[in-house]
C-alpha positions in Angstrom: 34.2 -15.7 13.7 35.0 -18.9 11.0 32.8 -18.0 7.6 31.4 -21.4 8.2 30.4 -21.1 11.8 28.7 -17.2 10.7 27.0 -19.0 8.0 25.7 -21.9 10.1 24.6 -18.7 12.7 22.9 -17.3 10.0 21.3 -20.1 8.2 19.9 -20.8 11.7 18.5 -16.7 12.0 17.0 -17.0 9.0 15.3 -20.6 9.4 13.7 -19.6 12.2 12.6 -16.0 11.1 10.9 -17.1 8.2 8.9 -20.1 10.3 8.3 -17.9 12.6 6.9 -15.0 11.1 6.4 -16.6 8.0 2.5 -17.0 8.4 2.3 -13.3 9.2 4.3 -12.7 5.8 1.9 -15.1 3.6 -1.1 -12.9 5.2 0.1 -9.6 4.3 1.2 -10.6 1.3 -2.1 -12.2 -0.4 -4.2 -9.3 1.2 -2.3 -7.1 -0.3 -2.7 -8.7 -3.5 -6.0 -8.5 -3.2 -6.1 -5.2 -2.0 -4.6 -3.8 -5.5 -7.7 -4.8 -6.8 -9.7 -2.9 -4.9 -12.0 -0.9 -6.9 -12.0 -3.9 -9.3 -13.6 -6.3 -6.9 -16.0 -3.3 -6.2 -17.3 -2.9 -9.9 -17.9 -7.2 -9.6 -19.4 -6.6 -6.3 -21.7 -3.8 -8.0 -22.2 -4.4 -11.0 -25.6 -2.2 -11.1 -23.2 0.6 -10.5 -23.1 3.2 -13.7 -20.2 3.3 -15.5 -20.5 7.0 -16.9 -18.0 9.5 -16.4 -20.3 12.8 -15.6 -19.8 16.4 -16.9 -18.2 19.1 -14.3 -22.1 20.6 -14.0 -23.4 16.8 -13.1 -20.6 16.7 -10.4 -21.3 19.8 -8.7 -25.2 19.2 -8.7 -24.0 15.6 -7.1 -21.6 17.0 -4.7 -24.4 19.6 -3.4 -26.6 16.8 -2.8 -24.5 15.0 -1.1 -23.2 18.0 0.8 -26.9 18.0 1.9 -27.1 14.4 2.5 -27.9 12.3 5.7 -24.2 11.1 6.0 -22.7 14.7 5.7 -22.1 15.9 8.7 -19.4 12.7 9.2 -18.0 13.0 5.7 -14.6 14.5 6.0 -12.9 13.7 2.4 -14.4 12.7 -1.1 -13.0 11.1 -3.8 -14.7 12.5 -7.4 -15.2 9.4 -9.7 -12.9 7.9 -12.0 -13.2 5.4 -15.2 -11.5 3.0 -12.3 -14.4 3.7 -9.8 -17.3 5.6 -11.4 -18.8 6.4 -8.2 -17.8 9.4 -5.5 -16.2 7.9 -2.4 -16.6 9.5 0.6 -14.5 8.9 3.8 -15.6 9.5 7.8 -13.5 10.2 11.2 -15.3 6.8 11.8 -13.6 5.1 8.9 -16.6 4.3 7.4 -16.9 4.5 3.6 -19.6 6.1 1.6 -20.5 5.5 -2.1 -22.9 7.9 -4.3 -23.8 7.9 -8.0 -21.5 9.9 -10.1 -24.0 11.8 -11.6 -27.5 12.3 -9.5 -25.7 12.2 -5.7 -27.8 9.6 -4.3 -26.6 7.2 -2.0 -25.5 3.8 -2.7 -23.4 1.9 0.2 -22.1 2.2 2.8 -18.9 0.0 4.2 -17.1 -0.4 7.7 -14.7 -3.1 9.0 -17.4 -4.9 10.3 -19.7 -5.4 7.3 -17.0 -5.5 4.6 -14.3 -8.1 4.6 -12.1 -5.8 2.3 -12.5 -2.8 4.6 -11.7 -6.2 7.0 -8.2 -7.2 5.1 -7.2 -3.5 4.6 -7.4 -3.2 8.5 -5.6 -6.4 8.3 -3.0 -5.2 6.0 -2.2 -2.1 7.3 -2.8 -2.3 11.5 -2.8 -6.1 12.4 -6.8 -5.5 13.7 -5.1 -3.5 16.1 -4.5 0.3 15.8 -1.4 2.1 16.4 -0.3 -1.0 18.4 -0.5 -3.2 15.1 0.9 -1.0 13.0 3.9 -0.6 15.1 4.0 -4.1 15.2 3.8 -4.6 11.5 6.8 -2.2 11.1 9.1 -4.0 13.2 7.9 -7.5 11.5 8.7 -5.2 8.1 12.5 -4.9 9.5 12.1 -8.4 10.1 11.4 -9.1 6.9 13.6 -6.8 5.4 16.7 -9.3 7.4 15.0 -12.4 6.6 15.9 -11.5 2.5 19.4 -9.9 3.2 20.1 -13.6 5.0 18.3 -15.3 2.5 20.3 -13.4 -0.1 23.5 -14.2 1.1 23.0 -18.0 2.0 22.1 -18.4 -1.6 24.6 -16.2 -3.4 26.6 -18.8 -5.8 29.9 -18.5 -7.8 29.4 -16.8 -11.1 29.7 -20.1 -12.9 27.2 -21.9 -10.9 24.6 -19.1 -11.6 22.5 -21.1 -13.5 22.5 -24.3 -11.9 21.7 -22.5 -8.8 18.3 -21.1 -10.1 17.0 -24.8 -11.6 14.2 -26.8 -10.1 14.5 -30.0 -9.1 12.1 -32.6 -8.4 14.3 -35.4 -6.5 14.9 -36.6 -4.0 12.9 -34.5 -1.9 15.3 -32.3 0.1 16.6 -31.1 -3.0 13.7 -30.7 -4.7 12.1 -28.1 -1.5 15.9 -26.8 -1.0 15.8 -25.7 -5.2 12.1 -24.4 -5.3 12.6 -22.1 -2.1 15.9 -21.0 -3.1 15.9 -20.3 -6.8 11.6 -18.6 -6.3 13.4 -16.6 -3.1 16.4 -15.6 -5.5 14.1 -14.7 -8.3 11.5 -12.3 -6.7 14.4 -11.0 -4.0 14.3 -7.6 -5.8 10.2 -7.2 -6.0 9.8 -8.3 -2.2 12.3 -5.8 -0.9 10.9 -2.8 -2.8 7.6 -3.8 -1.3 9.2 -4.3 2.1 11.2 -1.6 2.2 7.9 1.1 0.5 5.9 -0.7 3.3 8.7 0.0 6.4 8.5 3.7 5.1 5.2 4.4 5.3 4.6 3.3 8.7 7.6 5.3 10.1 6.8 8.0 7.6 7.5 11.1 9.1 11.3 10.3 10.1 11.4 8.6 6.5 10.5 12.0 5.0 12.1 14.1 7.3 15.3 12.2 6.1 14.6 12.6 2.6 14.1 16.2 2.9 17.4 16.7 4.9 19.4 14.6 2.5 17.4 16.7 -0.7 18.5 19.8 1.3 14.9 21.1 0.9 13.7 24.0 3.1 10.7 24.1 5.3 7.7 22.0 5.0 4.7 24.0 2.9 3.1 26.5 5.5 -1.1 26.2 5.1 -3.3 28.8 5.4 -4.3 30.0 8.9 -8.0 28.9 9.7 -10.9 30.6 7.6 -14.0 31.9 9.6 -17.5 29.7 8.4 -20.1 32.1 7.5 -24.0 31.7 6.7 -24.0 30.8 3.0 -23.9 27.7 0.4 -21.3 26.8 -1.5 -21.3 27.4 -5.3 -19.5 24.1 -6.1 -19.6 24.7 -9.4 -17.8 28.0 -8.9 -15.5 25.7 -6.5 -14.3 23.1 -9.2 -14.0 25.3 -11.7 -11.6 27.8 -10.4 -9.6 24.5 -9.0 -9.7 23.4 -12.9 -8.9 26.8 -13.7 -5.7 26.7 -11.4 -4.4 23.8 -12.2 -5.5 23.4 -15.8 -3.6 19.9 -16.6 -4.3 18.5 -13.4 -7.2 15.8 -12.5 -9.1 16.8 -9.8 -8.9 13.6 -7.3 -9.9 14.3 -3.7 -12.2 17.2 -1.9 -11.5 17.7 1.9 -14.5 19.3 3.4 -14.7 22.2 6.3 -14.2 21.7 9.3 -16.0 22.5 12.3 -13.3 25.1 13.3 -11.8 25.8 9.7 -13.9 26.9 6.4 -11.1 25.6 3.6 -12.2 23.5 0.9 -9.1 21.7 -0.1 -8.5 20.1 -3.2 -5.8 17.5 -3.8 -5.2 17.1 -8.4 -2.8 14.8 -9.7 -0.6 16.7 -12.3 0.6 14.3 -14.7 4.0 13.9 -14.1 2.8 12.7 -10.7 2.5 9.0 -9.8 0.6 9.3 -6.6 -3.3 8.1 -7.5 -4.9 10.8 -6.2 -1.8 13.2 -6.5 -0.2 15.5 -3.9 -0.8 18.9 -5.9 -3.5 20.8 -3.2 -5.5 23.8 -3.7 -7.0 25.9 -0.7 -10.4 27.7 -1.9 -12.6 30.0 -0.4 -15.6 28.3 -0.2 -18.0 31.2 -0.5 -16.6 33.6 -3.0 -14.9 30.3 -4.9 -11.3 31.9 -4.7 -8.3 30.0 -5.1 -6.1 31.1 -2.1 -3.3 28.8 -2.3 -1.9 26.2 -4.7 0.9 23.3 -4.0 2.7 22.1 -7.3 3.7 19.0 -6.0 5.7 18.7 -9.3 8.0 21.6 -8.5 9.4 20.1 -5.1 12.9 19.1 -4.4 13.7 15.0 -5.3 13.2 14.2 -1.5 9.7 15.2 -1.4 8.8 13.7 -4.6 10.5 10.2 -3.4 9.0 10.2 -0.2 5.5 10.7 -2.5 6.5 8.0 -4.7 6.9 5.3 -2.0 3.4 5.0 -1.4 2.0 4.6 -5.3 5.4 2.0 -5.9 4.3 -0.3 -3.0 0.7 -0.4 -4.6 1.1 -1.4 -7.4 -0.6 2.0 -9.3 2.7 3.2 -10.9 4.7 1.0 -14.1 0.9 0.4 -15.6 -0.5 -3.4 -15.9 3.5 -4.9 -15.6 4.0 -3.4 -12.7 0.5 -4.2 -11.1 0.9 -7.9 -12.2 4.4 -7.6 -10.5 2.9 -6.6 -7.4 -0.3 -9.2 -7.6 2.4 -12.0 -8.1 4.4 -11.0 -5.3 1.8 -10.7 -2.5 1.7 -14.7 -3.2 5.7 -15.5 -2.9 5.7 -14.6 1.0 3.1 -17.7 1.1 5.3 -20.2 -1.7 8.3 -19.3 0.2 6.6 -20.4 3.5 5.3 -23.3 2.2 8.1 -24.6 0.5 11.0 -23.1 3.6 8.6 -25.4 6.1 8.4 -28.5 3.5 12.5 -28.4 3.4 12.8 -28.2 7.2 10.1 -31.2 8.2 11.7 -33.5 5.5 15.3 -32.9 6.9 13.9 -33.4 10.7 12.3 -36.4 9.4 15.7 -37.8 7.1 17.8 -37.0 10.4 14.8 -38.7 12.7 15.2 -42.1 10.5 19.3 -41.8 10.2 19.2 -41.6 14.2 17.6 -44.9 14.5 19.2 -46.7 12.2 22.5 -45.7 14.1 24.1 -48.8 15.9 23.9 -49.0 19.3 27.2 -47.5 21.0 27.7 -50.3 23.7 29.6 -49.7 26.9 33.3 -50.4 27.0 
């Protein structure tokens, strides 16, 4: 095929990708900007929410009392608080969301899809409003998206010398000024958009992502839990419990407690080792819940490189790695998708129109 005719093929594949799709782009994007802020919109949502960080005897007296609560029979996973959320987060099979005072236990909200609009976007964000279904959608719009910026890339790739010129923003006339603002923005936040697009595209097919990782790494099997632990009569001694976790992973920040489950006993702790860049780390700890013995310990720290890219995709894609540069980055890109949109729809309508008016001013071919 003639490099003219491929490009015209192209230009066309990616004119109508990005106006096609191009909406769904905007919305993903500027929820996930907002979504990076999450516990930020929170604290201004709340502000009567304490802002104290408690001592380890507070957050076991807390954690008993919510481990006696109303909601705890649904809770399957807490989060322990942070100076970013102050609060304990706990998380339900219903994918509800509770919230309890750091320091006393006692209940403060509780969030669902339906009474939260950022529990709302999130489900948004990451499933379309539609389960599985939308989440396998939104991965093959990811791919999608992922073409859209290799096209876009190659359309606008200029001669060395013509770099700069390329990248300027014109105001007139009009096609030129939509043609410059879509092409030198799109140039200029190429790279951020296709780490977010291709972090997103892994997560949702995560298992083959990391099973590829892991092959390429040359890793060995995946980490073997322990078999299921028999529940007995007794209560937990959670201060017992987070101390030996502290104890076992001394430089690690205890993040997230998985409760028992009806058929298995485990308490299992994920920490986040410092090394780590996953928020609420990857390290685990499996503890006896009655006698407060650490069984088993995972440093995520000390896997192979696959494992600890595959763990990295996730913290990369929302914005909690690279400190306030890197979240600014990521707040800044969730709105391209919708300049880009804007500005790719604005160049085609004014050339429809410029050809619409060129058309009728054409003389009128008569008959021979």
């Amino acid at each position: 095929m003639k490099p003219a005719r491929w490009r015209a093929r192209l230009r066309w594949l990616h004119r109508w990708l990005g106006l096609g799709l191009g909406l769904l782009f905007a919305l993903i994007g500027l929820s996930g900007s907002l979504l990076a802020l999450q516990p930020e919109i929170l604290r201004l949502q709340h502000p009567d929410w304490p802002a104290v960080v408690a001592s380890n005897e507070a957050l076991a007296a807390a954690l008993d009392r919510i481990a006696h609560s109303a909601a705890a029979d649904e809770i399957t996973a807490i989060d322990l608080p942070t100076e970013r959320l102050p609060v304990w987060q706990a998380y339900t099979a219903q994918d509800r969301r509770h919230y309890f005072d750091a320091q006393s236990g006692e209940w403060l909200l509780t969030r669902d899809v339906r009474n939260d609009w950022l529990l709302w976007l999130r489900d948004l964000h990451t499933h379309l409003l539609a389960g599985e279904i939308g989440e396998q959608a939104l991965g093959i719009a990811g791919l999608c998206l992922l073409l859209l910026l290799a096209s876009g890339l190659y359309l606008w790739w200029p001669r060395w010398h013509l770099l700069r010129s390329s990248l300027r923003w014109h105001l007139k006339p009009t096609v030129v000024r939509w043609l410059s603002w879509h092409r030198s923005s799109g140039a200029m936040v190429f790279a951020g958009l296709l780490t977010l697009g291709l972090t997103g595209v892994a997560m949702i097919y995560g298992s083959p992502v990391r099973a590829s990782l892991r092959w390429m790494a040359g890793e060995g099997a995946e980490l073997v839990v322990p078999a299921p632990l028999p529940h007995r009569d007794a209560e937990f001694p959670w201060q017992a419990i987070l101390r030996a976790a502290q104890a076992a992973m001394p430089e690690a920040e205890l993040r997230r407690i998985a409760l028992p489950r009806a058929d298995n006993a485990w308490v299992v702790i994920r920490a986040r080792q410092p090394e780590e860049w996953h928020p609420n780390g990857r390290s685990m700890l499996w503890i006896d819940p009655y006698t407060a013995r650490v069984a088993k310990t995972h440093d995520a720290t000390m896997q192979g490189w696959g494992s600890r890219l595959d763990e990295a995709i996730y913290p990369i894609h929302g914005g909690f790695v690279g400190g306030a540069i890197w979240l600014g980055s990521v707040l800044a890109l969730g709105i391209a998708p919708a300049f880009l949109l804007v500005t790719g729809a604005m160049l085609w309508w004014t050339k429809r129109q410029h050809r619409q008016i060129r058309n009728a001013n054409l003389p009128e071919q008569r008959p021979r």
